[in-house]
KOLKETOR-409745 format. One line per 2 residues: number of its first residue (from 0); their letters; for each residue x, y, z of C-alpha. Coordinates in Angstrom, 3 decimals, padded with zeros to 6 digits. Each point is the difference from the previous one (the first is absolute). Layout:
BEGIN
NUM	A	X:Y:Z; ...
// end
This chain:
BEGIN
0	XX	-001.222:010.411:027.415; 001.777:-001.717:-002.867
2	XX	003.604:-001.176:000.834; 002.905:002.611:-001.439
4	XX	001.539:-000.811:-003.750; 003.497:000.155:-000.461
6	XX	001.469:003.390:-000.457; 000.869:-000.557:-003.623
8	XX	-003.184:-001.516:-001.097; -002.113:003.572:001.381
10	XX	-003.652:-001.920:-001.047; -001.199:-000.966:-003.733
12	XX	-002.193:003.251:-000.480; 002.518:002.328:001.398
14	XX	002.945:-001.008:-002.342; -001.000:-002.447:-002.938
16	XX	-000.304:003.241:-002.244; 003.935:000.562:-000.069
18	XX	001.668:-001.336:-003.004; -001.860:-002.838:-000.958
20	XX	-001.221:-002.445:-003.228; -002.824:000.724:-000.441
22	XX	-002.785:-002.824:-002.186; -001.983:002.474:-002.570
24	XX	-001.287:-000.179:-003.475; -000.508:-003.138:-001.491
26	XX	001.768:-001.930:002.683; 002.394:-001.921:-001.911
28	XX	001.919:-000.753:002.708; 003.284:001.296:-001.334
30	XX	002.300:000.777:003.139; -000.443:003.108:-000.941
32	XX	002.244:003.140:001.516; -001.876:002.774:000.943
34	XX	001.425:001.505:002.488; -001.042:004.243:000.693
36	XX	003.027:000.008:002.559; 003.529:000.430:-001.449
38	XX	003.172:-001.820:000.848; 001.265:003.333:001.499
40	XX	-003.313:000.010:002.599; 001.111:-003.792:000.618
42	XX	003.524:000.739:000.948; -001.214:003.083:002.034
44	XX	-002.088:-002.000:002.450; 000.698:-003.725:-000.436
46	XX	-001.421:-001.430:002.914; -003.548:002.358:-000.793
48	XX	000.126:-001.066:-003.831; 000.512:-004.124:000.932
50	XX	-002.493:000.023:002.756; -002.588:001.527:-001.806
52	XX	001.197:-002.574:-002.671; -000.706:-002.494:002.075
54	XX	-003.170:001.100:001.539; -001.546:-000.025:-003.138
56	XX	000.639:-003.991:-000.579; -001.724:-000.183:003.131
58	XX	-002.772:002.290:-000.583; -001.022:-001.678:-004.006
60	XX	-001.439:-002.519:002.333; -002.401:002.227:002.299
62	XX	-001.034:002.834:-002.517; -000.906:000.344:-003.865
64	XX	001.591:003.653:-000.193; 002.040:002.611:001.738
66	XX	-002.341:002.506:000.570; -002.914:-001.398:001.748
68	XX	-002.777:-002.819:-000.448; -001.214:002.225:-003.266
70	XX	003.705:-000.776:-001.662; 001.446:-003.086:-002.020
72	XX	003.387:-000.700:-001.293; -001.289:-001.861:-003.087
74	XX	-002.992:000.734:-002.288; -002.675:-002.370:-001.430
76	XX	-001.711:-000.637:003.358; -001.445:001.905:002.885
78	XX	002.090:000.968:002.849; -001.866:-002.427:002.389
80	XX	-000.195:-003.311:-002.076; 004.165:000.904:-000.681
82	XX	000.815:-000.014:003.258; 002.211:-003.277:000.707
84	XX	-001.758:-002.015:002.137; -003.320:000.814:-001.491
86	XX	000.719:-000.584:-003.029; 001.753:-003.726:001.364
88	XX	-003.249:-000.298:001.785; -001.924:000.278:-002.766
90	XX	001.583:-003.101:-001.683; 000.796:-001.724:002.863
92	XX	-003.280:000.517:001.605; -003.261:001.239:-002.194
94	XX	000.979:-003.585:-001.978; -000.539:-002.422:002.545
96	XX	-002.930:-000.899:001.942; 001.146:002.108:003.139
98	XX	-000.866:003.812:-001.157; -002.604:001.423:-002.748
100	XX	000.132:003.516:-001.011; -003.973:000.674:-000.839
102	XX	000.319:002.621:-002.331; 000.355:-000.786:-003.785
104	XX	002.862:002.328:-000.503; 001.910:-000.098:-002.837
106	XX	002.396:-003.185:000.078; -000.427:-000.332:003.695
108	XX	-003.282:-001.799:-000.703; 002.169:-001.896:-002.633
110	XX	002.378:-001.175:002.725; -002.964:-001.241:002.311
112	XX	-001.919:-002.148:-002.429; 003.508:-001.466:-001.727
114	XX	-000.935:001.278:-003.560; 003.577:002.021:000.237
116	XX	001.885:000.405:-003.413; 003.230:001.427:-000.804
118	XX	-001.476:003.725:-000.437; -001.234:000.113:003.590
120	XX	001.117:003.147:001.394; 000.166:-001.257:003.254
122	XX	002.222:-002.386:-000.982; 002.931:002.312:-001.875
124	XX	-000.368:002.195:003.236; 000.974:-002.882:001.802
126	XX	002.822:-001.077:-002.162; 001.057:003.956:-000.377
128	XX	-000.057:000.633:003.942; 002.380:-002.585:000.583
130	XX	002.177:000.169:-002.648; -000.164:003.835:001.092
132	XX	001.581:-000.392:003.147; 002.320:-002.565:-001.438
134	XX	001.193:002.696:-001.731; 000.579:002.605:002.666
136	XX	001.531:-002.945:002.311; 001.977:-000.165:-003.029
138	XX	001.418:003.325:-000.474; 000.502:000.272:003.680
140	XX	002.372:-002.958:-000.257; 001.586:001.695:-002.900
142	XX	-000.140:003.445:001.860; 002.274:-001.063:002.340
144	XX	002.459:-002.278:-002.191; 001.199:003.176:-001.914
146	XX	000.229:002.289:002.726; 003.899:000.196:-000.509
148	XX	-000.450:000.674:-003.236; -001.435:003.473:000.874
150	XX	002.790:000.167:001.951; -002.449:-000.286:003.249
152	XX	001.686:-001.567:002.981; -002.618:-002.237:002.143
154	XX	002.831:-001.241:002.253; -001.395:001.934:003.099
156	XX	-002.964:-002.086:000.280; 000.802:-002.451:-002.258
158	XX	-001.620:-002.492:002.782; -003.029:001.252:-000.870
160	XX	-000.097:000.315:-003.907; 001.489:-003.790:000.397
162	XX	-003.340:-000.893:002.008; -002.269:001.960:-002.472
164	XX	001.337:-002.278:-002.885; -001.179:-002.919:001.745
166	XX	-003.193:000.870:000.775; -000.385:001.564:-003.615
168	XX	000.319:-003.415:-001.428; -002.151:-001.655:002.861
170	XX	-002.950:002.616:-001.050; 000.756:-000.501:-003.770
172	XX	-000.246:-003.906:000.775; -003.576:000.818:001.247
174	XX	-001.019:000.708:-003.393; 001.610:-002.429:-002.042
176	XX	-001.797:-002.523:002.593; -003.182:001.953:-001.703
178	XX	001.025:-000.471:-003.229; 000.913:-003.394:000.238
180	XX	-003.036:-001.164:001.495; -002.401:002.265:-001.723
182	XX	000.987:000.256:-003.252; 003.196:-003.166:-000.262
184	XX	001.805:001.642:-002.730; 000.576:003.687:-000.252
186	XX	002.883:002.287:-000.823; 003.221:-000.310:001.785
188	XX	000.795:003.552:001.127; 003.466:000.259:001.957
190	XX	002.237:002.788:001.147; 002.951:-001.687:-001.708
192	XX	-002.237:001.768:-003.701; 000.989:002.772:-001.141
194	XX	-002.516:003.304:000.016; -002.645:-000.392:-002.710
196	XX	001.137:-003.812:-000.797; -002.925:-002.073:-001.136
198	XX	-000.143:-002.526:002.828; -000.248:-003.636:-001.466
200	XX	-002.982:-002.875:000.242; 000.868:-002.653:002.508
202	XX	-002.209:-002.921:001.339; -001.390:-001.111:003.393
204	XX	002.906:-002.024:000.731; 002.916:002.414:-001.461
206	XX	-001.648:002.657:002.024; -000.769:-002.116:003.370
208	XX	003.878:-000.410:-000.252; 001.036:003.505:-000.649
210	XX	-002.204:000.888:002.524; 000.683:-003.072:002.874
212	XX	004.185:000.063:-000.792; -000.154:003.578:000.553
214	XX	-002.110:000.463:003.007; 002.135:-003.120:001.304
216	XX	003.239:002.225:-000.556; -001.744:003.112:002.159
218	XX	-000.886:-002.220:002.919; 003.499:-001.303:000.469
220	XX	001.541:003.593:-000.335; -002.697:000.907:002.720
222	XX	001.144:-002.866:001.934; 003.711:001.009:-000.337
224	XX	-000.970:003.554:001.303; -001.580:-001.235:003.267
226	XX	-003.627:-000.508:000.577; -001.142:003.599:001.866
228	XX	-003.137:000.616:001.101; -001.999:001.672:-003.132
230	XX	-000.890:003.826:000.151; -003.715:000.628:000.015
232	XX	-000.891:000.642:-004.152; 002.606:-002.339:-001.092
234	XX	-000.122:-003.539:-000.493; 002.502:-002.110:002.210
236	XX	000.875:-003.812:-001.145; -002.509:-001.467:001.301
238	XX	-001.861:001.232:-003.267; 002.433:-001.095:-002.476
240	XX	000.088:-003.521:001.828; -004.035:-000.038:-000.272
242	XX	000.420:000.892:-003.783; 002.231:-002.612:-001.095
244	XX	-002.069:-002.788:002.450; -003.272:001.707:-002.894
246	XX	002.377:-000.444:-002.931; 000.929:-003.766:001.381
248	XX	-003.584:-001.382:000.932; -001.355:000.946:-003.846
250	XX	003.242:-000.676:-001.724; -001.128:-004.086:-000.814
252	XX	-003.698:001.806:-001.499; 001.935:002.719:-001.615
254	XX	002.098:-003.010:-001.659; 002.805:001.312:001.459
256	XX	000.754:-003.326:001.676; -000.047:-001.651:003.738
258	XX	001.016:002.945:002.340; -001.672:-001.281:003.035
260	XX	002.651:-000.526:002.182; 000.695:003.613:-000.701
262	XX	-003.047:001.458:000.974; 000.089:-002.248:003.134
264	XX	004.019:001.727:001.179; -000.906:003.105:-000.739
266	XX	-003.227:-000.372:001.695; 001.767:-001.364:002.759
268	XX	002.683:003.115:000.350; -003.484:002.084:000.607
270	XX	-001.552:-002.239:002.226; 003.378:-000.244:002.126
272	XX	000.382:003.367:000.074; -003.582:000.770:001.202
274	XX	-001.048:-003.197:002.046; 001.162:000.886:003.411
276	XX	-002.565:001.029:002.152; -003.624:-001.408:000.960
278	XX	-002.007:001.322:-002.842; 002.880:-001.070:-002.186
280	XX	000.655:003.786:-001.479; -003.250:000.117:-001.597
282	XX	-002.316:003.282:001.183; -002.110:-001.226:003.087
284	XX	-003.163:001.383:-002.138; -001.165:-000.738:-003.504
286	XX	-001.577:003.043:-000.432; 002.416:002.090:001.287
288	XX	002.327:-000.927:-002.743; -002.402:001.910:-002.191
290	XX	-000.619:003.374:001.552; 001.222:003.340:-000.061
292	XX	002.651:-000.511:002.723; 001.258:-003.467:-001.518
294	XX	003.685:001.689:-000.463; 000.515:-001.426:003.437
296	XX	000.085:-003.693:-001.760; 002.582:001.449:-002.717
298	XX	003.176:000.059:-000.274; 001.530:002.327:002.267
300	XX	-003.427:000.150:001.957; -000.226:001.055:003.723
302	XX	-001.198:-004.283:000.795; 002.907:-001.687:-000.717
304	XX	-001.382:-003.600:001.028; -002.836:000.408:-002.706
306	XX	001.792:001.241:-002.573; -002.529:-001.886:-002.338
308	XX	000.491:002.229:-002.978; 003.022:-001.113:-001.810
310	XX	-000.646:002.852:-002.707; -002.144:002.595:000.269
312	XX	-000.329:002.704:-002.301; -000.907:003.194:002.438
314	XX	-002.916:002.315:-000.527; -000.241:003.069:002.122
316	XX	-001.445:003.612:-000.463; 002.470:001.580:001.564
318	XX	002.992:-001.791:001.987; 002.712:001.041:002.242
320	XX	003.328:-000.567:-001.070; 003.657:001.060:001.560
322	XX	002.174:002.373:-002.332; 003.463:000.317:001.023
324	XX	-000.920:-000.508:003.997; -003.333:001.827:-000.619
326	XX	-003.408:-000.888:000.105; -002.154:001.505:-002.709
328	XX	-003.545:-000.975:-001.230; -000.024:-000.508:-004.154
330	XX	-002.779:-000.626:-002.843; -000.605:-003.605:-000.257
332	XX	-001.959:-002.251:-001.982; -003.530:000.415:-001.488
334	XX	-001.096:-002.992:-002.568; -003.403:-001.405:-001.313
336	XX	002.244:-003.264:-000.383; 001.495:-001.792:003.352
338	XX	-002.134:-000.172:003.069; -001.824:002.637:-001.049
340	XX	-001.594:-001.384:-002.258; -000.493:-003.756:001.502
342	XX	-002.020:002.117:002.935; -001.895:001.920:-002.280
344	XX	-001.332:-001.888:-002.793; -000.985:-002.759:002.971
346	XX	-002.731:002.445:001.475; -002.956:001.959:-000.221
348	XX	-001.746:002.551:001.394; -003.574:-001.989:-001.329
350	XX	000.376:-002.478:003.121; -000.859:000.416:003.160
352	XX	003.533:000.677:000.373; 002.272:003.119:-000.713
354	XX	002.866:000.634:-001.379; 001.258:001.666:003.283
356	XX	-000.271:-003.541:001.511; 002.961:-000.789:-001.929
358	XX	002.334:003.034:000.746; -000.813:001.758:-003.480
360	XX	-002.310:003.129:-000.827; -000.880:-001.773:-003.862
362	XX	-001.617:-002.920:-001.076; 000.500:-001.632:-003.749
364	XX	-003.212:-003.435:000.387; 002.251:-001.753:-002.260
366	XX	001.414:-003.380:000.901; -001.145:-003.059:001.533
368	XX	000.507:-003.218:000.234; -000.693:-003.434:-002.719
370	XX	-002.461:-002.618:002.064; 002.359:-002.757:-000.670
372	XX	002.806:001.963:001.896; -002.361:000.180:002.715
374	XX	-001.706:-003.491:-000.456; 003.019:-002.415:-000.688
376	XX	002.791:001.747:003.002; -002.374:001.321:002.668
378	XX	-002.467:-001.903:002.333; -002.651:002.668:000.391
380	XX	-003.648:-000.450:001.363; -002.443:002.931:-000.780
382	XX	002.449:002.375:-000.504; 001.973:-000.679:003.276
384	XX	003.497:-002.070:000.055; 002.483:-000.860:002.774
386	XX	003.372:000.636:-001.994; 001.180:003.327:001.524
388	XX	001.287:001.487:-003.036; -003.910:000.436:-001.564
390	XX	-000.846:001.965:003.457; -000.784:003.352:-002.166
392	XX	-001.233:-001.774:-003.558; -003.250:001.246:-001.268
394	XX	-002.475:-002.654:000.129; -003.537:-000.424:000.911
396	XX	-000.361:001.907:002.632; 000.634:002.802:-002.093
398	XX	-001.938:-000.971:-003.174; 002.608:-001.593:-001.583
400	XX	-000.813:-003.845:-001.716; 002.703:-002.260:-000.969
402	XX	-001.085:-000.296:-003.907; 001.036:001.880:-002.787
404	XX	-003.243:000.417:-001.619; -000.167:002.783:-001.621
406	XX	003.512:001.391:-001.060; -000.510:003.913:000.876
408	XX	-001.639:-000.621:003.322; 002.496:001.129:002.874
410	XX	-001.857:-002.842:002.743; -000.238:-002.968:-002.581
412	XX	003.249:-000.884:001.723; 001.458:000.044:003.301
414	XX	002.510:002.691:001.202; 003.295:-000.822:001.166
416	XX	001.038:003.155:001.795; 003.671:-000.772:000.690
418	XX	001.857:003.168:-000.366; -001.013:003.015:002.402
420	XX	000.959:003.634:000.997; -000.663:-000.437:003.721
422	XX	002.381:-000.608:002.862; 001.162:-002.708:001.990
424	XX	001.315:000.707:003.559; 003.848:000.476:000.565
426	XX	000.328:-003.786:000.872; -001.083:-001.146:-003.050
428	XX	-003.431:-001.474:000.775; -003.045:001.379:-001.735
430	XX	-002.692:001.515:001.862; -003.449:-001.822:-001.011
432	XX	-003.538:001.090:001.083; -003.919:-000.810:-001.353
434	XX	-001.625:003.801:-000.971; -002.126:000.975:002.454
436	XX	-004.200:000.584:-000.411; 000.030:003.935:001.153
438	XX	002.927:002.671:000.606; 000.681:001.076:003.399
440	XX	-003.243:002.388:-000.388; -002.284:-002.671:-000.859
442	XX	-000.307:000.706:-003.750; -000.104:-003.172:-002.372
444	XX	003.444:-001.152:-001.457; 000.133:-001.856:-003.511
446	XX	001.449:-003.405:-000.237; -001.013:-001.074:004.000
448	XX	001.918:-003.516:000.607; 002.251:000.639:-002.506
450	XX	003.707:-001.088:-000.044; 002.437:002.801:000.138
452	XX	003.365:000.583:000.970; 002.785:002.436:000.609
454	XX	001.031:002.561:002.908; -002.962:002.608:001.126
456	XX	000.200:003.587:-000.579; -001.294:001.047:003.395
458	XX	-000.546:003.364:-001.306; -002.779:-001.218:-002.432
460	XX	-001.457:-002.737:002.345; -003.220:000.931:-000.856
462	XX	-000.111:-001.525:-003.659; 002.828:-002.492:001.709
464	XX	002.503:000.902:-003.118; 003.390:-001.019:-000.132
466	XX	003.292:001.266:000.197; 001.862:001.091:-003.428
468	XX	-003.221:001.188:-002.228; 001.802:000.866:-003.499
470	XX	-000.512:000.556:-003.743; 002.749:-002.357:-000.737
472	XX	001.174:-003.191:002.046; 003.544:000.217:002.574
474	XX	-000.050:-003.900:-000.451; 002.958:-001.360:-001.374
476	XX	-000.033:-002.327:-002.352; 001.564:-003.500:000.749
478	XX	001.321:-001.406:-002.999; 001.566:-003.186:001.558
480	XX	-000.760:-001.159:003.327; 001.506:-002.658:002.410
482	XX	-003.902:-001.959:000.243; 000.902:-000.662:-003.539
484	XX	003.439:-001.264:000.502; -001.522:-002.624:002.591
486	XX	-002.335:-001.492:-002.789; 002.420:000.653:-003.034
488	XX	002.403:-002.467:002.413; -002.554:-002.336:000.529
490	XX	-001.251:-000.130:-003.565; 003.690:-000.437:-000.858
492	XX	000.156:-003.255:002.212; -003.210:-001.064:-001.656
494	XX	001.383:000.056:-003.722; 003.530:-000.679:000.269
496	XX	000.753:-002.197:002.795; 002.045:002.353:002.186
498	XX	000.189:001.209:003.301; -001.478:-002.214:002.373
500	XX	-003.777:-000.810:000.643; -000.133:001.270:003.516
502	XX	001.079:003.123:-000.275; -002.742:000.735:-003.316
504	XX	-002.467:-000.521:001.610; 001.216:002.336:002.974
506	XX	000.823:002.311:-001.969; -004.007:-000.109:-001.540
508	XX	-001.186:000.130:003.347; 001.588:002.468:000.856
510	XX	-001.881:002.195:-002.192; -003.428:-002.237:001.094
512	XX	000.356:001.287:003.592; 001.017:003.891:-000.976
514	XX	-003.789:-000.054:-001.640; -001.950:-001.031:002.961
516	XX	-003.507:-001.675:-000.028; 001.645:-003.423:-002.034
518	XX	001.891:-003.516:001.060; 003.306:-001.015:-000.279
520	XX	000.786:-002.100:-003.134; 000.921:-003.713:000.550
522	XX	002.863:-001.920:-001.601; -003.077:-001.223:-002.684
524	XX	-001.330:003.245:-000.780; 003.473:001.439:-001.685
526	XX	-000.860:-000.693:-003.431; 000.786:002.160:-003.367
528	XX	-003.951:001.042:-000.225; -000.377:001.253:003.799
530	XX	003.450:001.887:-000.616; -002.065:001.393:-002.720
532	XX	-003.403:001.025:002.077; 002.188:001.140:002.852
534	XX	002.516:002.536:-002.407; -003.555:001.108:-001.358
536	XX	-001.139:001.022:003.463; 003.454:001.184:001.472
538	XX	000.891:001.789:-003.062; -003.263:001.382:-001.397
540	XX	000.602:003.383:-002.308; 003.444:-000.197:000.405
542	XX	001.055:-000.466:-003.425; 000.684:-003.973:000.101
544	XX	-003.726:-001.699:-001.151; 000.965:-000.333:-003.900
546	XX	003.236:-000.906:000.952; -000.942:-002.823:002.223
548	XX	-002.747:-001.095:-002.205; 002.232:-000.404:-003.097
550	XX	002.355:-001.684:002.214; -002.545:-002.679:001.002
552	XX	-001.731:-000.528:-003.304; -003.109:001.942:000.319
554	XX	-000.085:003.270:-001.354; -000.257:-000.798:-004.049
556	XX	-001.636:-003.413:-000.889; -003.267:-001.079:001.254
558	XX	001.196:-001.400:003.584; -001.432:003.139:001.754
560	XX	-002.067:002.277:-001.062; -001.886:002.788:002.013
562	XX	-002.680:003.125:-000.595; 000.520:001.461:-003.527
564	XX	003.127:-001.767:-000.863; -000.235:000.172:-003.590
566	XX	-003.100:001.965:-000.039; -001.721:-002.399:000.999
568	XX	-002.569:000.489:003.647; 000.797:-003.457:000.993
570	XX	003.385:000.284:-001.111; 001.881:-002.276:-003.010
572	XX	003.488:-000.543:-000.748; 002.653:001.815:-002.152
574	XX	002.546:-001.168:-002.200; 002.971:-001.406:001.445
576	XX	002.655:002.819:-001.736; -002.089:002.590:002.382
578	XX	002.794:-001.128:003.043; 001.933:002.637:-001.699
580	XX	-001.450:003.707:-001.268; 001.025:001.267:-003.663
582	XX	002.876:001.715:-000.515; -001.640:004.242:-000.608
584	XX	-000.199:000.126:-003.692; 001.082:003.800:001.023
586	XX	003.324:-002.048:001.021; 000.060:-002.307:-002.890
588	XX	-000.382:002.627:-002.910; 002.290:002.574:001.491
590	XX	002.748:-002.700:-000.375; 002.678:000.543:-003.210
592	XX	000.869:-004.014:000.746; -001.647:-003.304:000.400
594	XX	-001.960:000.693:003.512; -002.642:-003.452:-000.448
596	XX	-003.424:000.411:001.392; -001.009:-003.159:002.676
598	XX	-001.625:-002.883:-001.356; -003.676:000.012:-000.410
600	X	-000.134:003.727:-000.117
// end
């Protein structure tokens, strides 16, 4: 069972509907007030109106719209390529040499061969989704700053509404990080603008410190307020100390100047915070951290010495939450975006596996792997490798091949199955077993000797299925995790000097011995390029391969090129102005001012 959200905050499906922005039309990204609920509903119910409020800055991360999967908050793009991290994924992810999407559609296909322009719709979705929950983050702030002048008196939980502020601007830092990294310059939308106020061009660097002075600002007021332990749904400061260590370690490639030392304290506050028992708070199972149960990693989770997840955004059918001292079960989250999506798009029901291996009823045969992901960060021999964290990849065994041959073909590329829908046991370790030849009456089995995983249904032993069998995914999505903190720290050493030696390379090994199957790392073998092969393989479909790529050189140029980069089979290299995407044209024409378009575009 999912851990209990805070009173106020009832779930992201139950209350994100009352009185919020909503991101329509042609997605400007005015801060726009439309509001249904009046400022006489507000003052009647207060607490109600500001934790649905707040819910619904949580929930612009988890779903595209407030009435199911089918819904959107923004128009121009379908309700599953909207959804947040999707639609990061798909820039973050479908670029790189880590994940191919094998169906041409239209500008996803774009995206995967780097022949993007500035009318890609994938690309203004991108740019609208975040700037669309900029904007209710936003109006949330604002929500709450002119409460008196309604003449609505927050003083009886003032506590509270204090806390919600914070994280407001911790989540709204989230997607300025986005912005910054995706796009460099952008708009600079603030709750300090008045409703309907054009909000004005900045660059990379005015934005990065907008963005890093501010978030600095809401981690000391957190500090100030005492460090509790964070409510299940809500981020606690771990996650705003992981964001700024991100902002810090791609601040000198941003050209944002030398913020290593940064990212190695704030790293370091995590790491402190975390690094007190044997498996040094990271989950005692990789695969666990990925499966339907993995709340118990989050913040808030029922294992508090693997509290792994520093940020998870929480996916659920239905959840049970406490109401004013009473348990009640609510409507939860349904998305084609989040885990979802990462489970589904991974399999197929054309293998000799199915999709209820995997915890899910559907299947999408629609993402696999680059060879040179595979090739250049994994040691595998005829399908078969020792590092733990490929124990459930599709490979040969299941007629899957390395190479990306032919573009459309589902096996011309390995699998990396990552994200599931089973469970893990209560203690956190994942249950792992080979399928067997015949069923308990004797009758054949697809897949024999296969690799599976997750916690038996004993009352379907018979087709050995697994617990938590679903049309959409309970996984929760971990959008910053403490396995990454350990490498960002040691990367951090690497580039800028700080820290000390000893404890990077600890730090990387810690991570080393969490996967299982794989050696230790000498003093020798901490180097910038194995920090780069081991984020690949820690860190795989988690939104960080572009990222890390532009950050060491290799994702525009010719340095490294993989499958279809460019169009090409054998891959060839793109122009160097391709680190950044185009500003939308959408964006750029709706503007009454000078809003420049990025060089080379």
């Amino acid at each position: 069972m999912k851990a209990k959200f805070s009173k106020y905050i009832i779930g992201a499906a139950a209350l994100a509907a009352m009185g919020m922005t909503s991101c329509v039309g042609d997605l400007d990204q005015l801060p726009k007030d439309q509001r249904t609920t009046t400022a006489a509903d507000f003052k009647a119910n207060p607490r109600e109106y500001i934790g649905g409020a707040m819910a619904k800055c949580y929930s612009g991360l988890a779903v595209s719209g407030q009435t199911g999967a089918g819904s959107s908050d923004m128009s121009g793009l379908d309700n599953g390529r909207s959804c947040y991290s999707r639609a990061i994924f798909m820039l973050n992810e479908f670029t790189t040499d880590e994940c191919s999407w094998i169906h041409k559609d239209s500008g996803v296909f774009d995206l995967c061969t780097g022949t993007w322009s500035s009318n890609n719709e994938n690309i203004f979705g991108t740019y609208s989704r975040l700037y669309c929950h900029i904007a209710v983050c936003n109006d949330f702030i604002r929500l709450i700053r002119s409460a008196g002048d309604y003449g609505i008196d927050l003083s009886s939980f003032r506590d509270d509404v204090d806390q919600f502020l914070i994280e407001a601007r911790v989540l709204r830092a989230l997607s300025y990080y986005y912005v910054i990294d995706l796009f460099g310059n952008g708009a600079y939308a603030w709750d300090t603008q008045l409703t309907g106020e054009e909000p004005p061009y900045r660059t990379r660097a005015e934005l990065f410190a907008i963005a890093t002075e501010d978030l600095e600002d809401a981690v000391k007021a957190w500090e100030a307020r005492g460090i509790n332990t964070p409510v299940y749904g809500r981020i606690g400061i771990d996650a705003a100390y992981a964001l700024l260590a991100k902002f810090y370690l791609n601040a000198q490639t941003w050209g944002c100047g030398d913020r290593y030392a940064d990212c190695w304290n704030y790293c370091e506050k995590v790491i402190k915070r975390h690094d007190t028992n044997a498996n040094h708070g990271l989950a005692k199972d990789y695969l666990s951290v990925f499966c339907a149960n993995n709340d118990m990693f989050a913040p808030g989770g029922s294992l508090a010495d693997q509290n792994e997840i520093l940020w998870n955004i929480p996916y659920k059918y239905r959840m049970t939450v406490t109401v004013d001292g009473k348990e009640q079960e609510v409507a939860a989250t349904q998305s084609y975006g989040g885990t979802s999506f990462l489970i589904l798009a991974a399999i197929s029901d054309k293998t000799v596996q199915t999709p209820g291996w995997y915890g899910v009823t559907g299947q999408w045969t629609c993402m696999h792997a680059r060879k040179e992901f595979v090739l250049n960060n994994w040691e595998f021999t005829d399908g078969k490798c020792p590092d733990g964290r490929t124990y459930l990849w599709l490979t040969e065994d299941s007629g899957f091949v390395p190479e990306n041959t032919d573009f459309t073909t589902y096996t011309d590329g390995y699998v990396p199955i990552k994200f599931t829908n089973v469970e893990c046991n209560a203690d956190g370790t994942m249950p792992r077993w080979q399928q067997p030849a015949t069923d308990d009456k004797g009758n054949p089995i697809d897949g024999a000797g296969l690799n599976r995983a997750g916690v038996h249904d004993l009352s379907n032993r018979n087709n050995y299925g697994v617990k938590a069998t679903a049309d959409f995914a309970d996984t929760d999505y971990p959008v910053i995790r403490l396995a990454e903190i350990y490498l960002t720290a040691a990367e951090a050493h690497l580039r800028g000097g700080v820290g000390s030696a000893a404890d990077a390379l600890k730090y990387v090994n810690y991570v080393r011995e969490r996967a299982g199957g794989i050696a230790a790392w000498n003093a020798a073998e901490l180097t910038l390029p194995n920090i780069l092969s081991e984020r690949a393989r820690e860190l795989y479909w988690e939104n960080n391969r572009r990222t890390d790529l532009v950050r060491f050189g290799m994702f525009a140029g010719t340095q490294y090129n993989w499958a279809w980069k460019n169009n090409v089979a054998g891959g060839a290299g793109i122009p160097e102005y391709m680190n950044l995407y185009p500003l939308p044209n959408m964006v750029i024409n709706s503007y009454s001012g000078s809003f420049p378009q990025n060089p080379g575009y």
